[in-house]
C-alpha positions in Angstrom: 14.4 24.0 25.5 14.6 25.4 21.6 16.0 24.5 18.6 16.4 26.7 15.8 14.3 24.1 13.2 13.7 20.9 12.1 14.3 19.4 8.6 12.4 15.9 7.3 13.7 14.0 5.0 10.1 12.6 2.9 11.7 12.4 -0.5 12.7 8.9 -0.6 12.1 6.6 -3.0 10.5 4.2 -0.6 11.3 0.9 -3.0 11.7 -1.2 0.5 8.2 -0.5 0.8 6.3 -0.4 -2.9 3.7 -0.8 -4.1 2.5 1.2 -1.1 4.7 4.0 -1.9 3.8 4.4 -5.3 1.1 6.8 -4.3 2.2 8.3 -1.0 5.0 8.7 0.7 6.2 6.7 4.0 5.8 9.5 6.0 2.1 9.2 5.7 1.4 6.1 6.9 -1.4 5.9 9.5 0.2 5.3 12.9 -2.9 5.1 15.6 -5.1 8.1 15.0 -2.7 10.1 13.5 0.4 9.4 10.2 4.0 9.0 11.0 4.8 12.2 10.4 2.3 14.0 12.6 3.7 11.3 15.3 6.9 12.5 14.7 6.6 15.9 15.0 4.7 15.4 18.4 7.3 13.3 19.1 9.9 16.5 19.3 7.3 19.1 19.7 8.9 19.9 23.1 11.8 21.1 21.5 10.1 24.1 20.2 11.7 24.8 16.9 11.7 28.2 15.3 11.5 26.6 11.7 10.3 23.5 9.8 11.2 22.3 7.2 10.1 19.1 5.0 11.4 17.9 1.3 9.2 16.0 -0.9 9.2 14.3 -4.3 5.2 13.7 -4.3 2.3 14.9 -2.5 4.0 18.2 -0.7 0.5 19.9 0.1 -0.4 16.2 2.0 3.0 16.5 3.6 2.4 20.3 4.8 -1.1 19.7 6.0 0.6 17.2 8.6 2.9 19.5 9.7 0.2 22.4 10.1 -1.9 19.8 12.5 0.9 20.3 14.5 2.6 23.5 14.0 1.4 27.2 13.2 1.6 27.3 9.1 4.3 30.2 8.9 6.7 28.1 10.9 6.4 25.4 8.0 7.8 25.3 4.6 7.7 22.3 1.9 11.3 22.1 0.0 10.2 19.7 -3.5 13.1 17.8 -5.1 12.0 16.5 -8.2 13.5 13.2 -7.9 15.4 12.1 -4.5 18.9 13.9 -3.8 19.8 11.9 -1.0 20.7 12.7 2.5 23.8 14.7 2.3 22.5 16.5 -0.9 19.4 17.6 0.8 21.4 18.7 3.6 23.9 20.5 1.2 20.8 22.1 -0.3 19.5 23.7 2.8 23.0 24.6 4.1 22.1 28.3 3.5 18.9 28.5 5.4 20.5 26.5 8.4 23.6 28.8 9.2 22.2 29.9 12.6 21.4 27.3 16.1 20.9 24.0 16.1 18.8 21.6 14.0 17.1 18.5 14.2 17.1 15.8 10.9 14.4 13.3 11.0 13.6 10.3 8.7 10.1 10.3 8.2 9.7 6.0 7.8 10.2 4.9 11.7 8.6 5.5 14.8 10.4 5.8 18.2 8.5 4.8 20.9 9.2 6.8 24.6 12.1 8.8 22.8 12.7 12.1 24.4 13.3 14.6 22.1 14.8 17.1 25.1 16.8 14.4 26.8 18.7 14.3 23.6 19.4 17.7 22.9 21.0 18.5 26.6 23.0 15.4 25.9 24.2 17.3 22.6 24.9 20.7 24.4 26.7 19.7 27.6 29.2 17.4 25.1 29.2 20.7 22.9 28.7 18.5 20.1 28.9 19.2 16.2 26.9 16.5 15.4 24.9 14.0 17.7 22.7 10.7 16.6 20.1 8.7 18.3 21.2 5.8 18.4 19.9 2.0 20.7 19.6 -1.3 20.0 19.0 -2.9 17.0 15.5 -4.2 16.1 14.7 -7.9 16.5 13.7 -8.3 12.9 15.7 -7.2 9.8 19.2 -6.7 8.8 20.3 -2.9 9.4 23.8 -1.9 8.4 25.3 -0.7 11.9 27.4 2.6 12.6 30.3 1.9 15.0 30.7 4.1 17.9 34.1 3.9 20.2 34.6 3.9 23.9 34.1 7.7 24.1 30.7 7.0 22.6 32.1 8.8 19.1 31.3 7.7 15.5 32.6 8.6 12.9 36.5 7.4 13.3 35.8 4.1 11.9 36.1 1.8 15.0 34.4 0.6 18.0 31.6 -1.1 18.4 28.1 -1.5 16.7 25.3 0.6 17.3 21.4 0.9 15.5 21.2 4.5 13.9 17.6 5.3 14.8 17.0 8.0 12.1 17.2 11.4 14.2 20.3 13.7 14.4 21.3 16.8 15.8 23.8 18.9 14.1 25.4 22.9 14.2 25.9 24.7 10.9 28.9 23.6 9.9 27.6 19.9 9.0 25.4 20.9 6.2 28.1 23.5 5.4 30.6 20.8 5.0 28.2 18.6 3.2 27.9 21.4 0.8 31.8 21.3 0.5 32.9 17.8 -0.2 29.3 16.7 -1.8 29.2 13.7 0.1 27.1 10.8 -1.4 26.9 8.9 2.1 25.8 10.2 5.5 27.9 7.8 7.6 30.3 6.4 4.9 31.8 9.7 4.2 30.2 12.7 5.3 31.0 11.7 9.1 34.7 10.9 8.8 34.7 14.2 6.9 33.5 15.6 9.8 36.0 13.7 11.9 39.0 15.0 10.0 37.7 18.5 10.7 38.1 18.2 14.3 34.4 18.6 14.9 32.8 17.1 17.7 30.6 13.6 16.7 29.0 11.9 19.9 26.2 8.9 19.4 23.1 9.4 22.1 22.0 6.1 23.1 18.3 5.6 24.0 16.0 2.6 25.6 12.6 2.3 23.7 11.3 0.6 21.0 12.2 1.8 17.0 9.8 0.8 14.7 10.7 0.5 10.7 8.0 1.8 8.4 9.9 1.5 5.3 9.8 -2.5 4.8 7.0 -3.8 3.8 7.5 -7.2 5.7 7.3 -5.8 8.6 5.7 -2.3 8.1 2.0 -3.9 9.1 2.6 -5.0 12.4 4.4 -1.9 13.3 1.7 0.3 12.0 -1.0 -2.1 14.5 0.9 -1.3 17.4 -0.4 2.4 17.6 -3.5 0.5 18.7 -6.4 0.0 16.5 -8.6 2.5 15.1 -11.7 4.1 12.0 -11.5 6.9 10.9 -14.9 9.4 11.4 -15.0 9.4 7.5 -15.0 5.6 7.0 -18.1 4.0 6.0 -18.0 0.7 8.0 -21.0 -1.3 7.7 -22.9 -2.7 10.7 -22.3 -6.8 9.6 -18.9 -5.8 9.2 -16.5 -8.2 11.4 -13.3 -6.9 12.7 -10.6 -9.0 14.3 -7.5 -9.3 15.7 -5.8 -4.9 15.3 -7.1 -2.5 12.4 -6.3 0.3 11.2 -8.9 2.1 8.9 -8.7 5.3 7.2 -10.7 8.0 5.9 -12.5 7.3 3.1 -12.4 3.5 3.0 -15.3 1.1 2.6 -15.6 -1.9 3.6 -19.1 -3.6 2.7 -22.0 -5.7 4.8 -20.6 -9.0 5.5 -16.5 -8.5 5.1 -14.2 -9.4 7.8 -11.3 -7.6 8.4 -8.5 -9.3 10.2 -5.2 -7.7 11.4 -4.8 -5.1 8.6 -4.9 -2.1 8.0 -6.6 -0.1 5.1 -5.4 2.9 3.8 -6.9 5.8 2.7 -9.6 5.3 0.2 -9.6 1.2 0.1 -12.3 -0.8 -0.4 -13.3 -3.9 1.1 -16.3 -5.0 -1.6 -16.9 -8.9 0.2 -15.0 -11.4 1.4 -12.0 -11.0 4.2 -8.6 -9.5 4.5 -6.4 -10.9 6.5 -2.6 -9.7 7.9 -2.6 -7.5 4.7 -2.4 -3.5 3.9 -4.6 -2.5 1.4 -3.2 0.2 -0.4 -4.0 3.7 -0.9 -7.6 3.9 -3.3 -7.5 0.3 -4.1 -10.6 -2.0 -4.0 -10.5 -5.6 -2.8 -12.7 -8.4 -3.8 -12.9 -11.6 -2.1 -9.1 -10.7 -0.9 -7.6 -9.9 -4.0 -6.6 -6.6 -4.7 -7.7 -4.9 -8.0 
């Protein structure tokens, strides 16, 4: 089954998430052996798109690279906002280059665990829908604004009941077109009802499986552990070196004779001089010394 592209959305501020985002975006997290973007894009691989697209406020080559472990590089493109437009601006923006087929919008700062990427999309053809979300159940920790969807599993008219949006939607040219139109500020707050009033077709796909937030840093370290633990060939782990608990370390970090590492996860470029980290995140080229972060 094909799509005609896929657009995601990596220009975020990520202040949920800071300091971690200061130097990186969310959608490079690690997530296993791979980021949360590559993830992603596996994730809907099967869709075969004809075109990908990504916005970015920082790091755009980073971002591409990802893309290019997954798909051929003339099928990608990097689209750099200079500071965040938001959801329905970026959409508004790419309006022009998304008047043909269907497209899939993906936030880059969650994974989906078992989602099926084609599942959805016949769910969005047979109900000849405008615009379709992913939606399921809400996550057991946090507090996530819901989007209401009514008994004909619609959203957008303002009633019904709650539902977790799980940051993937499906949508024909005329939603970006519209966006472009009324310059909506809000995705759900007023560029769906918009929708509504226009007589276009808004249906919510719901989906077992397990969503996983990347974009608060309370919970953002556990979520990244569950891709399983992992080193990264480029890490210099020495042999004393105790590991504990899950880990996730990536390329370029150190971590020095004697350290213990406990439940954490390094990103790209830490150091671990002595001492131990425990439950922590080490951020992106950052040295630690007897757990303190410098």
């Amino acid at each position: 089954m094909e799509i005609e592209g896929v657009l995601f959305l990596a220009a975020g501020y990520g202040t949920r998430i800071e300091p971690l985002s200061l130097l990186r975006p969310k959608a490079l997290l690690p997530f296993g052996n791979s980021t949360v973007l590559a993830e992603l894009a596996r994730l809907i691989y099967a869709l075969c798109p004809r075109r990908v697209r990504i916005n970015a406020s920082r790091c755009p080559e980073v971002l591409l690279n990802e893309l290019i472990s997954v798909w051929p590089i003339e099928m990608c493109s990097v689209y750099f906002e200079e500071r965040p437009l938001g959801v329905c601006a970026t959409l508004a923006r790419h309006a022009t280059a998304m008047t043909e087929g269907t497209w899939m919008i993906v936030n880059t700062d969650m994974i989906i665990e078992g989602f099926d990427a084609v599942k959805m999309m016949k769910f969005h053809k047979e109900t000849e829908s405008s615009w379709t979300v992913l939606t399921g159940c809400f996550p057991s920790e946090g507090s996530y604004s819901p989007l209401l969807m009514d008994e004909n599993r619609c959203f957008g008219t303002g009633r019904g009941d709650p539902v977790h949006y799980w940051g993937i939607s499906l949508v024909e040219p005329v939603i970006p077109l519209l966006s472009r139109r009324c310059q909506s500020s809000g995705l759900f707050c007023e560029l769906a009802p918009a929708a509504h009033d226009n007589g276009y077709k808004l249906f919510s796909c719901n989906m077992e499986g397990n969503w996983l937030d990347m974009g608060r840093i309370a919970i953002a370290r556990e979520n990244i552990l569950s891709g399983g633990s992992f080193i990264h060939p480029n890490a210099c782990v020495s042999s004393d070196v105790v590991l504990e608990g899950n880990w996730n370390i990536g390329p370029g970090c150190i971590l020095a004779g004697g350290t213990v590492l406990r439940n954490s996860v390094m990103l790209e470029g830490s150091t671990l001089e002595k001492g131990c980290i425990d439950e922590t995140i080490l951020p992106w080229f950052c040295s630690s010394l007897d757990g303190s972060i410098v």
